[in-house]
N, C-alpha and C positions, 0 to 999 in steps of 0.2 A: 862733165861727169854724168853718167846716164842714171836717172832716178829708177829706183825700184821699191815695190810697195805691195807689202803683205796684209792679206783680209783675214782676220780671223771673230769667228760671233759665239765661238765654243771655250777658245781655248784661255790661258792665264797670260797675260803679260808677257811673263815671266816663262813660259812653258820650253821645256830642255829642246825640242827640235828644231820649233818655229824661232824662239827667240835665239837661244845661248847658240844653238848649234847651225841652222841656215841664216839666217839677218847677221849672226854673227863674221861668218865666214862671208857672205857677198859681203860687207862691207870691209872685210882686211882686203879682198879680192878690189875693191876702188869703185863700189858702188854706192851713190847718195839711196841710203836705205830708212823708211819708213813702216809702221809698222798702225794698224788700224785695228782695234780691239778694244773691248766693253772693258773702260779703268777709269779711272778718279779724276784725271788731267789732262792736257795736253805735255808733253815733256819731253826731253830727249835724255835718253838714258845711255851709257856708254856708248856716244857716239849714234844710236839709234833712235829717228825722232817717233813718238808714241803718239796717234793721233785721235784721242780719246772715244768712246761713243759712250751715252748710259748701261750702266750693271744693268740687265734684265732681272725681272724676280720670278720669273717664272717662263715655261717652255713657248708659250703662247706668246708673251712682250718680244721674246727674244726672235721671233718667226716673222716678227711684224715691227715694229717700232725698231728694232737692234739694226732688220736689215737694210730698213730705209735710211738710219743713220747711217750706216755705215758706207752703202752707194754715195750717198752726199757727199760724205767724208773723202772718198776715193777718188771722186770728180774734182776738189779744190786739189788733192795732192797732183793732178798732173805729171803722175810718172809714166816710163817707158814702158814697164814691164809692171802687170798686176799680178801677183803669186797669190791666190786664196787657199783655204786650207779644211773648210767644212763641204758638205756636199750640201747643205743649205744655202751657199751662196752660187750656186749655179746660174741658177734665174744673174744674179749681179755679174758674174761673169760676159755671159750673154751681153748683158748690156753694154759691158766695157767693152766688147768685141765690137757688136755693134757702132760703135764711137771711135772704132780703127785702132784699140790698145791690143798689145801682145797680151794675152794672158795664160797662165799655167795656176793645173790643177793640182792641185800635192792631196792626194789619195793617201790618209795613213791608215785606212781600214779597206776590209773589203765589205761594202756596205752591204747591198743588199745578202748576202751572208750573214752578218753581222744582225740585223733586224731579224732573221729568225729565231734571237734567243733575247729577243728585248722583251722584258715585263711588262712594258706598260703598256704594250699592242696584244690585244686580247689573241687568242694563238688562233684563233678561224680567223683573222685577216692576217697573219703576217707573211703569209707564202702569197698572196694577192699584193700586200704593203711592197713587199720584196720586187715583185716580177717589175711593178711600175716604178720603185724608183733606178732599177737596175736599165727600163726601157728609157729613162730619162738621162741617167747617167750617159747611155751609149750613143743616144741622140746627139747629147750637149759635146760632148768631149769630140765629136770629131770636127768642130769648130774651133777648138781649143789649139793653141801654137804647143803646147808642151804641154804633158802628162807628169809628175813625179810619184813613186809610190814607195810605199815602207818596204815591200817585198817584192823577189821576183815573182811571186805567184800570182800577184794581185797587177804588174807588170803586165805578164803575158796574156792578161785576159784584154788590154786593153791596145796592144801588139794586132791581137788579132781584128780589131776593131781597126789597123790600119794607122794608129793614131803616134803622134811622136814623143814615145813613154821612155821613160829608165828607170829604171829603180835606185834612189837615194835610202841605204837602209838605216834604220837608228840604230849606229853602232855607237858605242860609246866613246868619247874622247879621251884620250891615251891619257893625256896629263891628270885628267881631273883622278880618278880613280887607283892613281897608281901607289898600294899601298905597301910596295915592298920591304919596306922598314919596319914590318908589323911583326912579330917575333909570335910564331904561331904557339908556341909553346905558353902562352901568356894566355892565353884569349880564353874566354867565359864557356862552360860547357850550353855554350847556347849554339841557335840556328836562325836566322831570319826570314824575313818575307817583308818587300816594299814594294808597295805599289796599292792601286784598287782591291779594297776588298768587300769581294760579295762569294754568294753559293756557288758558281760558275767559276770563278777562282781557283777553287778549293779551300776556303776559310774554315767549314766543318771536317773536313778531312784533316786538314793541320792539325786542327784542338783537341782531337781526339785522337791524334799519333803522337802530340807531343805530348798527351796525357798518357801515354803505355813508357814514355821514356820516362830518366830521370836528369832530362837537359831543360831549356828552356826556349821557348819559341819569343824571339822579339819582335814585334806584331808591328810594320807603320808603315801607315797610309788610312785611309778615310773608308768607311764603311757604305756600304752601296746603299743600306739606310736602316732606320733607328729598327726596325721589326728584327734584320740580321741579327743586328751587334746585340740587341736584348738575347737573340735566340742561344748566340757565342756565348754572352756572359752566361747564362744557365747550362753549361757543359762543366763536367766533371774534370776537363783537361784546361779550364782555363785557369786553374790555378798554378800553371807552367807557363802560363802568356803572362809578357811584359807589351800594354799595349802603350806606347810612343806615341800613335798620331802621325797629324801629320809632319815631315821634316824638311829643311831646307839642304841643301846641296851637300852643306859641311855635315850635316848633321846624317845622311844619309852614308857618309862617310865615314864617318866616328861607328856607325852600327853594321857596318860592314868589316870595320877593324875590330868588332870584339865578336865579332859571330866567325863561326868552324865552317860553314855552310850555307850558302843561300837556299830557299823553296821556291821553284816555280812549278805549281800542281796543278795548271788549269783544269777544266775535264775538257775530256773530247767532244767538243761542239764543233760544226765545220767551220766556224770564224776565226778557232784558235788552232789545227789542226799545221795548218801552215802559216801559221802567225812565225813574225820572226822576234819573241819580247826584247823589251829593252833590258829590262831587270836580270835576264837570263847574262846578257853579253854584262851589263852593271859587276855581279857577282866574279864573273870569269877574268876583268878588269881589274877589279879587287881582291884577285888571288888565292879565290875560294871558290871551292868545289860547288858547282852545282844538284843540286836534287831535282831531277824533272822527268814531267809529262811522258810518258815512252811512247813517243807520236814519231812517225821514223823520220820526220826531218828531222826534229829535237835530237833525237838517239843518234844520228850521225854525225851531229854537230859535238854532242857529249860526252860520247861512248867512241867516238872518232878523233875525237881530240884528247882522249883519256883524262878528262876534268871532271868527271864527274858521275851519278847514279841515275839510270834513270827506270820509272817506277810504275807501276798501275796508277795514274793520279785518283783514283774512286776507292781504291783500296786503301786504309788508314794502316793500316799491318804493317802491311810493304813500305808505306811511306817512312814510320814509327824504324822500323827493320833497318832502313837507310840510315835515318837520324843515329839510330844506336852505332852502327858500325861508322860513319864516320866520327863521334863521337871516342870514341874504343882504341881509334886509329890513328890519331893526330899524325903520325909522321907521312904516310899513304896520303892522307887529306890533304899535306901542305905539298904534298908531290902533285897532287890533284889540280890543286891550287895554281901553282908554278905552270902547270900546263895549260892550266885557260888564260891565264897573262899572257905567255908565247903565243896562244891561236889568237889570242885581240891583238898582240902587237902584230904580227904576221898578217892577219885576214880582216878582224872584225870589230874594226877601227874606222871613227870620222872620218879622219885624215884623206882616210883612201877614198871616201865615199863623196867626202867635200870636192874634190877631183868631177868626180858626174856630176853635180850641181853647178858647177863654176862653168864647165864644159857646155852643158846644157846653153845658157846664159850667156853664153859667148856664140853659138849657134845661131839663136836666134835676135842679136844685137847684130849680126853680119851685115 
């Protein structure tokens, strides 16, 4: 049985792609699958052995001490294949290469993009911050046996680098979300929103659209930080927000079965332009109309599959204007609904995507 062994110095344990959704599928696929990542123990969880590093407390431990653990840790596993998953473990890559292991890079952002709307890089470096780790990225990766990326977009840039990429996208898995038994006629004049939230989201735009309705916005996920969420709670529209926090899997499920409508409002930054969200395909999974972004991939996907509205995200009007009419309209919205279920069972689904993953992975064990 050929060992395979996932790096991760960012993400959760527990995180929906890396763990539930790839470790999950190589290992039904008949691979001895581990998984390296900042948690409490060493352990093996469903089948998936966890091979502990220390929680970092800060961005700096994690840069340094995380990723020396974690090299360490990846040298005793002795597996075939090293799948990492931050662009900070590059340098570690390299190394594994170096030492003759197959390794693959799973890109779930397009980074240097991405770094132009980061806060904590003062904005006169981030188009220099940007240039060099994008000249680092294109350096490293054509060493690399395999590329994976969330989107084609972020794919094809590295296509033309020559390199041996596919796109694995985060579509949702069929079973977990499938809430067909939810009887639309029942459900709360609310609307959702899960996932990250910060200004770049659209968190202010939500609270002062669901402040012009008379629905309710149910609000979960974690705040990008405490200065936002002060800023949200002092809005005239947050007395329509029900904030949840954050949820686990079931729980993100139960707030999908009482909500008429998902929101995904990013604003137009080049990171999210051709982002493909999870939460977008989440909502259309669960049978409910989407509200989105009017970025013309999104609009093709939405407006193309007839699920959904999509809107000025800057605009609070427009957005509010959505809210109401699907709100008004329950029987159209559960039509809406029914049709982003068909496009996820049809298109935009694991399932199909688990297929390029497996495939990959069989490639390169030839």
């Amino acid at each position: 049985m050929e060992a395979i062994c996932h790096l991760t110095s960012v993400h959760s344990p527990q995180d929906i792609r890396i763990f539930h959704k790839e470790c999950r599928i190589l290992l039904h696929a008949g691979y001895q699958v581990s998984l390296v990542v900042p948690y409490v123990k060493d352990e093996k969880v469903d089948g998936i052995k966890f091979l502990a590093v220390c929680q970092p407390h800060n961005r700096w431990e994690r840069m340094t001490r995380t990723l020396f653990q974690i090299y360490r840790k990846s040298l005793v596993e002795e597996a075939t294949i090293y799948h990492f998953h931050d662009p900070e473990l590059i340098l570690i890559g390299l190394l594994l290469k170096a030492r003759g292991k197959k390794v693959i890079y799973d890109v779930h952002e397009d980074v240097p993009r991405q770094i132009l709307s980061k806060a904590y890089i003062p904005k006169s470096l981030r188009h220099i911050t940007a240039w060099i780790v994008e000249m680092i990225e294109n350096f490293a990766v054509k060493h690399f046996d395999g590329v994976v990326t969330a989107t084609p977009f972020i794919r094809d840039r590295f296509l033309k680098l020559g390199c041996h990429a596919v796109d694995v996208n985060n579509y949702p898995i069929l079973s977990e979300l499938n809430l067909s038994n939810v009887d639309f006629s029942q459900k709360e004049r609310a609307v959702c929103y899960v996932g990250g939230i910060s200004d770049i989201r659209g968190i202010f735009e939500m609270i002062e659209a669901i402040g012009k309705t008379d629905a309710k916005l149910l609000l979960a996920g974690k705040f990008a930080n405490r200065d936002q969420r002060n800023q949200a709670l002092a809005m005239p529209g947050w007395t329509n927000v029900q904030e949840l926090g954050q949820l686990n899997r079931d729980e993100v499920a139960q707030t999908l079965a009482r909500s008429l409508a998902g929101l995904v409002v990013l604003h137009p930054i080049i990171n999210y332009i051709d982002a493909l969200p999870v939460k977008m395909f989440e909502y259309m999974a669960a049978g409910i109309p989407v509200i989105a972004s009017n970025f013309p991939l999104w609009r093709d996907i939405v407006e193309g599959n007839q699920c959904g509205i999509c809107v000025d995200s800057l605009a609070p009007k427009a957005i509010a204007e959505a809210i109401e009419w699907i709100v008004d309209h329950p029987k159209e919205a559960k039509s809406m609904g029914e049709n982003g279920r068909k496009a996820v069972e049809e298109k935009y689904n694991w399932e199909t995507e688990a297929k390029k993953l497996c495939s990959l992975y069989s490639e390169l064990l030839l």
